[in-house]
N, C-alpha and C positions, 0 to 999 in steps of 0.2 A: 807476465805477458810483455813480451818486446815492443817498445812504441813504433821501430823502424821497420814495422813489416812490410814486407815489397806485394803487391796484387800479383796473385796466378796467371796473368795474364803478362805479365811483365818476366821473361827470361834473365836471368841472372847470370855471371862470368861462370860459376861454377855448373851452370844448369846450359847447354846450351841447345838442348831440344833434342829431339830427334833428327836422325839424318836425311834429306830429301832423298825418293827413290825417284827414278828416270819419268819421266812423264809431269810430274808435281811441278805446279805453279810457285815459284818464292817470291820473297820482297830482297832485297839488300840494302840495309841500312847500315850506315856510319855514323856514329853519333847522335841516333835517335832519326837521321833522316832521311829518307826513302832515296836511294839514288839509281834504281836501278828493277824492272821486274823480269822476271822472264820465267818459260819452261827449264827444265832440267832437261837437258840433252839424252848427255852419258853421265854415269856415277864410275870410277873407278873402283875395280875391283877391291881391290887395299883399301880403301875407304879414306884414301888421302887429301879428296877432293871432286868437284863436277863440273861439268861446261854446262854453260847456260846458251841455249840456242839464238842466232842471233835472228833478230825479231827490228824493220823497219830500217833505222840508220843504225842502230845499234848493231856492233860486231858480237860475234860467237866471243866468249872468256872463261877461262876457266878459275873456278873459285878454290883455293885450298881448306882444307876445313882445317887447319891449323892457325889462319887467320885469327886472332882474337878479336881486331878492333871491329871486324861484323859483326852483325847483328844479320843471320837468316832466318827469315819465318818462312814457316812453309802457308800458302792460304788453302783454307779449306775446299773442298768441290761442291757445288752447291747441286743439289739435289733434285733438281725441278723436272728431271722426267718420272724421277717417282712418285715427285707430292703431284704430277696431273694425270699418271696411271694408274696409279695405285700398288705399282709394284715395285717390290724395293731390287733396288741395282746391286 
C-alpha cells in the first residue's frame, strides 16, 4: 500500500476530469486557489477550450484546456426542485 495517496476528491496533473459542457457552473483555480467562477458559455467544437460568460465586472475569457497550471472543477447542480417535488429532473 502506497503511503502518498492522493483523496478522490483531489484531481491529479494526469487526471484532469471531465470536460465542462455549455451551461455548467466551474471554479478556476491556480495553485490551489479559487480565482475565478463562472457559466460555461460556449465549448468549442475541437474541444480545445471554452468561454466563460462574463458575469458582474468580470469580462467573457476564454479558457484553453491545454492550460496545465489550472485546476477546472466543474460544481455540481444541486437538486432542490426534486428533493421538494418528488420528481427527479
Amino acid at each position: 500500500m502506497k503511503a502518498d495517496r492522493q483523496e478522490a476528491s483531489e484531481p491529479t496533473s494526469e487526471d484532469k476530469g471531465p470536460f465542462p459542457s455549455t451551461g455548467d457552473v466551474v471554479e478556476l483555480r491556480r495553485d490551489g486557489a479559487l480565482f475565478r467562477v463562472g457559466a460555461v458559455e460556449t465549448v468549442m467544437p475541437d474541444g480545445t477550450g471554452f468561454w466563460l460568460a462574463s458575469q458582474g465586472l468580470d469580462t467573457r475569457i476564454y479558457v484553453p484546456s491545454s492550460q496545465d497550471e489550472l485546476d477546472i472543477r466543474i460544481r455540481p447542480v444541486p437538486q432542490v426542485a426534486s428533493e421538494l417535488t418528488g420528481v427527479a429532473l
